[in-house]
C-alpha positions as a Markdown table, in Angstrom:
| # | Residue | x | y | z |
|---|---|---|---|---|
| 1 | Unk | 0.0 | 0.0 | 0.0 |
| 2 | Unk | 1.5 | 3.5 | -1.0 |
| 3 | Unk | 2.6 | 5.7 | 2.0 |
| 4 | Unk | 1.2 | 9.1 | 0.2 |
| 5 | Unk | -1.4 | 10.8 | 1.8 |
| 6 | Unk | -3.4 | 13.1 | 0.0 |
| 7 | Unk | -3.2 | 16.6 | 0.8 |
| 8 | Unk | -7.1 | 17.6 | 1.9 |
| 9 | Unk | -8.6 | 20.8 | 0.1 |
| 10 | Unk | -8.8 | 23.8 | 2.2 |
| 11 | Unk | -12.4 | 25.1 | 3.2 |
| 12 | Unk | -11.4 | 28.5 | 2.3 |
| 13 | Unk | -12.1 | 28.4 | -1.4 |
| 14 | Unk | -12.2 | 31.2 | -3.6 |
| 15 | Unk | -12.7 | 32.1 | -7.7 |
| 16 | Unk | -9.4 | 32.7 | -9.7 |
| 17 | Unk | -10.2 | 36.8 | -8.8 |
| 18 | Unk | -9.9 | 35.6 | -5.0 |
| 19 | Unk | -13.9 | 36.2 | -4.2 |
| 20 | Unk | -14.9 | 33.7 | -1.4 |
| 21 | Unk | -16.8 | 31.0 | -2.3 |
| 22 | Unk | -19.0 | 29.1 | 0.6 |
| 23 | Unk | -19.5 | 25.8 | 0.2 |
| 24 | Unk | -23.5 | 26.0 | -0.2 |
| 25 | Unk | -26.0 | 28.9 | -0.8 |
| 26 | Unk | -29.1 | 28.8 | 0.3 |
| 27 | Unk | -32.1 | 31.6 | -0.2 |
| 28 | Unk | -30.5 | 33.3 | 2.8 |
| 29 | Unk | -27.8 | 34.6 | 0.4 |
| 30 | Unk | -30.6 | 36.2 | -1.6 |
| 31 | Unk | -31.7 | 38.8 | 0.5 |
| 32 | Unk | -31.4 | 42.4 | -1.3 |
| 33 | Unk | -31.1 | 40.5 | -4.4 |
| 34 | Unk | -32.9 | 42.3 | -7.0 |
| 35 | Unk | -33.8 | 40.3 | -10.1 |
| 36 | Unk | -33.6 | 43.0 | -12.8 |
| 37 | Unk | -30.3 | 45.3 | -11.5 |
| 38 | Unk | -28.3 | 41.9 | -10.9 |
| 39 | Unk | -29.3 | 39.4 | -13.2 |
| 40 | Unk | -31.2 | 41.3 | -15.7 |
| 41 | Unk | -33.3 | 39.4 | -19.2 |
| 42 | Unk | -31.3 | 37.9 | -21.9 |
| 43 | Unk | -29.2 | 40.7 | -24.0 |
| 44 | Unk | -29.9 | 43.2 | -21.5 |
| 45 | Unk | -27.8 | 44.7 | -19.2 |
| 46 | Unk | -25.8 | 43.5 | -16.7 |
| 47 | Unk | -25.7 | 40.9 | -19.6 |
| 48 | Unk | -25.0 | 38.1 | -16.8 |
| 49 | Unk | -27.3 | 35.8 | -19.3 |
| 50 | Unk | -25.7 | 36.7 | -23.3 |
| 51 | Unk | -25.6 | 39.8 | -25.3 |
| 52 | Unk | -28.1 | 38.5 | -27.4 |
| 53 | Unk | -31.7 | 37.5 | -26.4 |
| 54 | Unk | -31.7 | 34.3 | -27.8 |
| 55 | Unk | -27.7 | 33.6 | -28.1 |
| 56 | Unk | -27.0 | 30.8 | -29.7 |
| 57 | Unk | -30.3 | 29.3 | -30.4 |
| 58 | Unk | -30.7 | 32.1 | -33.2 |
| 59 | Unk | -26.9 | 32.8 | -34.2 |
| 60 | Unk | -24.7 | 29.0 | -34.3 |
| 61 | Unk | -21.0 | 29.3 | -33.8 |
| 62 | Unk | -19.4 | 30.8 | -36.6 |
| 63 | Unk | -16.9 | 28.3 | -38.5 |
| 64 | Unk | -13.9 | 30.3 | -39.0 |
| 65 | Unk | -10.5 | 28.7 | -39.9 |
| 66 | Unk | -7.5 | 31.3 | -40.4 |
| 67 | Unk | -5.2 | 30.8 | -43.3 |
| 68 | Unk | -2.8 | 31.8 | -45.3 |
| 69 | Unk | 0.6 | 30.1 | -47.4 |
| 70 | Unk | 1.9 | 30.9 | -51.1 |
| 71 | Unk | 0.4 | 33.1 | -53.1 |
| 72 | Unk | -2.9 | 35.4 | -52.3 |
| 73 | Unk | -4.5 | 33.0 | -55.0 |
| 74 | Unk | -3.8 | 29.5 | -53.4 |
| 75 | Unk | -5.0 | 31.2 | -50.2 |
| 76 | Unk | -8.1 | 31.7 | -52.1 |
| 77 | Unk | -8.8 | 29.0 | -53.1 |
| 78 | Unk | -8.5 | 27.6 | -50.0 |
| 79 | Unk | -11.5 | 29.7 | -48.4 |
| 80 | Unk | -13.5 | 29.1 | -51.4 |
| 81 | Unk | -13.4 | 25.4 | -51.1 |
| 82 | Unk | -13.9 | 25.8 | -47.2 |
| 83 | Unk | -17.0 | 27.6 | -48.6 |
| 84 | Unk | -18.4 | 25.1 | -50.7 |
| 85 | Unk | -18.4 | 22.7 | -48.3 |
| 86 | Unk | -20.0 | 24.6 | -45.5 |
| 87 | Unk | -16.8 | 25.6 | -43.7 |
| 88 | Unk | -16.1 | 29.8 | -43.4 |
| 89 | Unk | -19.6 | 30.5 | -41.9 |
| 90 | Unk | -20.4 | 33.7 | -39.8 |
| 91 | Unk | -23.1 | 34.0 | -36.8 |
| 92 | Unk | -25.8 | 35.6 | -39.6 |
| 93 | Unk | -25.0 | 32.8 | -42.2 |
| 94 | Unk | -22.2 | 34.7 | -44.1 |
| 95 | Unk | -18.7 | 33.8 | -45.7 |
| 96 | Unk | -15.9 | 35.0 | -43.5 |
| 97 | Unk | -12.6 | 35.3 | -44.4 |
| 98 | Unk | -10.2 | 35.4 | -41.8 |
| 99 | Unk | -6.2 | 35.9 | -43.4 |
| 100 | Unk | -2.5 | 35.1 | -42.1 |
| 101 | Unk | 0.1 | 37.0 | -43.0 |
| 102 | Unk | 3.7 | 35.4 | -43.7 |
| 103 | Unk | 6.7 | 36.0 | -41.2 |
| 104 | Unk | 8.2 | 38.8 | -43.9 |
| 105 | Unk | 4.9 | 40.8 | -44.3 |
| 106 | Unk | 4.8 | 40.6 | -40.4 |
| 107 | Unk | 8.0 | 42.4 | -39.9 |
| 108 | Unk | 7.6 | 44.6 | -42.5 |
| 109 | Unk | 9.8 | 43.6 | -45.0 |
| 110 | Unk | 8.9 | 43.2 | -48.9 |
| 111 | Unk | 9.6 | 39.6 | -50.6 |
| 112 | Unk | 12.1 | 40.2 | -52.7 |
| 113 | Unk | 14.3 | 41.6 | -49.3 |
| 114 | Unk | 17.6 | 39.3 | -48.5 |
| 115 | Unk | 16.6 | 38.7 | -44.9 |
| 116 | Unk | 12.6 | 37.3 | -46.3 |
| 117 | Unk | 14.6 | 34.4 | -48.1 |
| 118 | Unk | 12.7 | 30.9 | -47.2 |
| 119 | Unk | 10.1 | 32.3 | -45.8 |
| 120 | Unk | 7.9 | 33.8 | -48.5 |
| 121 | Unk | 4.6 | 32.1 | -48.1 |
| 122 | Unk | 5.3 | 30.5 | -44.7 |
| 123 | Unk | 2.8 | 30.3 | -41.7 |
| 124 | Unk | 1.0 | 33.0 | -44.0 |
| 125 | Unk | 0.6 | 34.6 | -47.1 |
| 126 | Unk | 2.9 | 37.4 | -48.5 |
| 127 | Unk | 1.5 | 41.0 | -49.3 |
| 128 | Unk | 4.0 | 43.6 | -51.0 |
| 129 | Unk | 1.9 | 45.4 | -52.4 |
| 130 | Unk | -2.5 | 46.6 | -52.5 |
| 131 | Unk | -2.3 | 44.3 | -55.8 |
| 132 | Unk | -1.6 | 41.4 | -54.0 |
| 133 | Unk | -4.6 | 41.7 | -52.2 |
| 134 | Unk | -6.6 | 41.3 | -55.4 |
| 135 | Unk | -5.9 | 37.8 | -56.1 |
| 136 | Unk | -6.3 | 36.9 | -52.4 |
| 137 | Unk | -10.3 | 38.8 | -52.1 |
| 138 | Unk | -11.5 | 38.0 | -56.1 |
| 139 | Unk | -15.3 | 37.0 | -55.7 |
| 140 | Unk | -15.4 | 37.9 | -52.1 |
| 141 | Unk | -18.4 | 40.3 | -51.1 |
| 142 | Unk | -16.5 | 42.6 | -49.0 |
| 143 | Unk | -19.6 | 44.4 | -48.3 |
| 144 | Unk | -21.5 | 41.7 | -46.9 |
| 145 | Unk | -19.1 | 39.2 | -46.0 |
| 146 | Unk | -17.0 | 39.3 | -43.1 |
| 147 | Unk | -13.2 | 39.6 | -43.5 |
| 148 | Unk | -11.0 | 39.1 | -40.3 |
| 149 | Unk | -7.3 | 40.3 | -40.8 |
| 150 | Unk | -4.4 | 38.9 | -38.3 |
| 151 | Unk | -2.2 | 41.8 | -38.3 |
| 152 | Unk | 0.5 | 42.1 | -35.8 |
| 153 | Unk | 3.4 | 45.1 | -36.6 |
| 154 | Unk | 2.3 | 46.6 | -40.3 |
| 155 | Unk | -1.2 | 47.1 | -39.3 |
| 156 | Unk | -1.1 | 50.7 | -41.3 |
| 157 | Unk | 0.3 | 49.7 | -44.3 |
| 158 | Unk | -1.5 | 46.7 | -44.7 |
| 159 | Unk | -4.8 | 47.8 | -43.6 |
| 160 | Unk | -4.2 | 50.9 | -46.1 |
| 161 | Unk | -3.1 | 48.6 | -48.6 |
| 162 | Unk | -6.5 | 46.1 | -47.8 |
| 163 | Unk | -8.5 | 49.4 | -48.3 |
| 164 | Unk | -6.9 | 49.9 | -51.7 |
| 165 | Unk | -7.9 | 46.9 | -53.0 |
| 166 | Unk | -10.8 | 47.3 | -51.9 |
| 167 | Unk | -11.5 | 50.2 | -54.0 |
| 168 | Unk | -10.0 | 49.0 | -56.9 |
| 169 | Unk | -12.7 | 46.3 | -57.1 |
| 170 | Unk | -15.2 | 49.2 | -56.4 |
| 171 | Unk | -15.8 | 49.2 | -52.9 |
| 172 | Unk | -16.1 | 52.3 | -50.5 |
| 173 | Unk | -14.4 | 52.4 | -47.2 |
| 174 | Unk | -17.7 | 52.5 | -45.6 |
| 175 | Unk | -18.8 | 48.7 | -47.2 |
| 176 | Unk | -16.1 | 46.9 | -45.2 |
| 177 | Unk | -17.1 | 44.8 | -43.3 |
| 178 | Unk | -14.7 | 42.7 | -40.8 |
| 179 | Unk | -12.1 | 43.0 | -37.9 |
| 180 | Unk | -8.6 | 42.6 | -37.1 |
| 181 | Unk | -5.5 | 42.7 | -34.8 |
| 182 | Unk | -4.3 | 46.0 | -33.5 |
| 183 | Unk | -2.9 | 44.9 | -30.4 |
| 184 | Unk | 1.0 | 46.2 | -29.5 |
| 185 | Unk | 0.8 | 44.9 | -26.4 |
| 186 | Unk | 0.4 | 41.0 | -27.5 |
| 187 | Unk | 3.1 | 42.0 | -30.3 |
| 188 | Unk | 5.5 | 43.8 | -28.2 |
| 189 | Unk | 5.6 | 41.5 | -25.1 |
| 190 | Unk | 4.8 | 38.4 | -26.5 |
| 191 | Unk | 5.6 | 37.7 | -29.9 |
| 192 | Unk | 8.4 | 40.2 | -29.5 |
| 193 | Unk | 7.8 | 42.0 | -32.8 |
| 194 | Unk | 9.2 | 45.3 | -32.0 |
| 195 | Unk | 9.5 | 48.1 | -35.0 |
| 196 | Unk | 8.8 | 51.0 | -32.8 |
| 197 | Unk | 8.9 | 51.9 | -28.9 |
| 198 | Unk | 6.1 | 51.3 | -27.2 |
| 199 | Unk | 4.8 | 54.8 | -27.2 |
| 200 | Unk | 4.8 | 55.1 | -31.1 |
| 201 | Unk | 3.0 | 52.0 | -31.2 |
| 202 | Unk | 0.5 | 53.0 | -29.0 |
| 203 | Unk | -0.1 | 56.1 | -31.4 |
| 204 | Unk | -0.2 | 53.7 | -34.2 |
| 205 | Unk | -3.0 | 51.9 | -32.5 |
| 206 | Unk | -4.7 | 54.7 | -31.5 |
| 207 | Unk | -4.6 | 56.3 | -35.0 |
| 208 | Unk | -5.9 | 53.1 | -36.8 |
| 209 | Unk | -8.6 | 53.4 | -33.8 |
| 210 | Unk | -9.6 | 56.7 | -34.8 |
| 211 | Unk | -9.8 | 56.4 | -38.3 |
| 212 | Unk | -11.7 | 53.0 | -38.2 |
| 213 | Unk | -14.2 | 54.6 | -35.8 |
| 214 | Unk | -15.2 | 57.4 | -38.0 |
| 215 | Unk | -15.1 | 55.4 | -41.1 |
| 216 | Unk | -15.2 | 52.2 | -41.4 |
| 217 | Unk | -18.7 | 51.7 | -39.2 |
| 218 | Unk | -19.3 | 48.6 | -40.1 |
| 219 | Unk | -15.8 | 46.9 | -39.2 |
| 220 | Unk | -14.9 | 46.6 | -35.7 |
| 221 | Unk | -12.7 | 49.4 | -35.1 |
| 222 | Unk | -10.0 | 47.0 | -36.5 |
| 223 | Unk | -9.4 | 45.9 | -32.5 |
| 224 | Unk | -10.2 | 42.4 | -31.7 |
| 225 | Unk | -12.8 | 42.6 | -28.6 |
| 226 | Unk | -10.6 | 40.4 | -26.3 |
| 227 | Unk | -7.5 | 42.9 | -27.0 |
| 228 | Unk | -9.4 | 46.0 | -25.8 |
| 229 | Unk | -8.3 | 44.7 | -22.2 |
| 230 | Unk | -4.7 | 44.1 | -23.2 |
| 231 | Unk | -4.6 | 48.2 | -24.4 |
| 232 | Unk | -5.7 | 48.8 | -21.0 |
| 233 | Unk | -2.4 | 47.4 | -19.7 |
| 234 | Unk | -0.3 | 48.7 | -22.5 |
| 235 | Unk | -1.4 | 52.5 | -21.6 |
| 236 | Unk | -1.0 | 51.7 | -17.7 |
| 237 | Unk | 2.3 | 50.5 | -18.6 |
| 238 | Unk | 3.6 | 53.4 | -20.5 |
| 239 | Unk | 1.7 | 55.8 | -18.3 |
């Protein structure tokens, strides 16, 4: 029989924010409850029960597989296969596009550049120039689709170079429709993709913020919802 003793929980349990947590509730912990400031209807504030009245009963998971390798016109053909066969599906039923960029691209250098040599088209696809971006979005409805662009360092260029395109096929700024990555903080610290201080990226962000806000209304303010709390910690730390 083995000597090891198991080590007994402690009674004193609390969440992973270090709020107590007692080991039953009863009505008792109800009193001064009040039904509609703390737990409030579906898709209504405090939200403790969805954003949405009916969640996901009325809007299914969105399928949305991120890719990107070659050339912008292997990539896609990629998400129009995914298409056909019911893959690249939004919450409203709509194609979604959600694009990689290669390692080059990501630290801003063009393809052709000694230092991109062997990895043109790796872990994402390369974009020089607003052309390349043709290929890569022919027969997508950018105004009623939903594109999703990972973006790390070049989020200026490339977004100005995503809008371009964009024209060219005869879209306004104001019919793109999508989100991206605009997040310095997850660049800076983690990925360690640094082609400014953190000050001048912060501006960067803040520009892209700005102009996305005012117009491009129907993208998300290019700022992935999740990375809105990682800014928080970027301006505390350069504060």
């Amino acid at each position: 029989m083995s000597d090891h003793k198991r080590e007994m929980r402690s009674n004193e349990l609390t969440t992973s924010s270090g709020i107590p947590l007692k080991s039953v509730y009863t009505p008792e912990d109800l009193e001064g409850w009040d039904y509609s400031k703390d737990l409030g209807m579906p898709g209504e504030f405090p939200y403790t029960r969805g954003v949405y009245p009916e969640m996901y009963r009325k809007f299914p998971w969105a399928i949305r597989q991120t890719m990107g390798y070659g050339s912008g016109g292997e990539t896609a053909q990629r998400w129009r296969d995914l298409l056909a066969t019911g893959g690249q599906i939004g919450y409203g039923g709509e194609p979604v596009n959600s694009i990689v960029f290669d390692g080059p691209t990501i630290w801003g250098y063009d393809s052709d550049s000694p230092k991109a040599a062997y990895q043109i088209g790796k872990i994402g696809v390369p974009i020089d120039h607003y052309e390349d971006f043709l290929p890569l979005l022919e027969g997508f409805p950018l105004d009623k689709g939903f594109t999703n662009l990972v973006i790390f360092n070049p989020s200026v260029p490339l977004l100005a170079m995503y809008i371009a395109a964009a024209k060219k096929r005869g879209y306004s700024v104001a019919d793109l429709r999508g989100s991206g990555n605009n997040d310095y903080f997850r660049t800076h610290i983690a990925l360690r993709v640094r082609l400014l201080d953190l000050k001048g990226q912060l501006r960067l962000c803040m520009d892209i913020l700005d102009y996305a806000i005012k117009n491009m209304r129907n993208s998300s303010a290019i700022l992935d919802r999740i990375n809105r709390i990682n800014m928080i910690f970027l301006i505390l730390l350069i504060s």
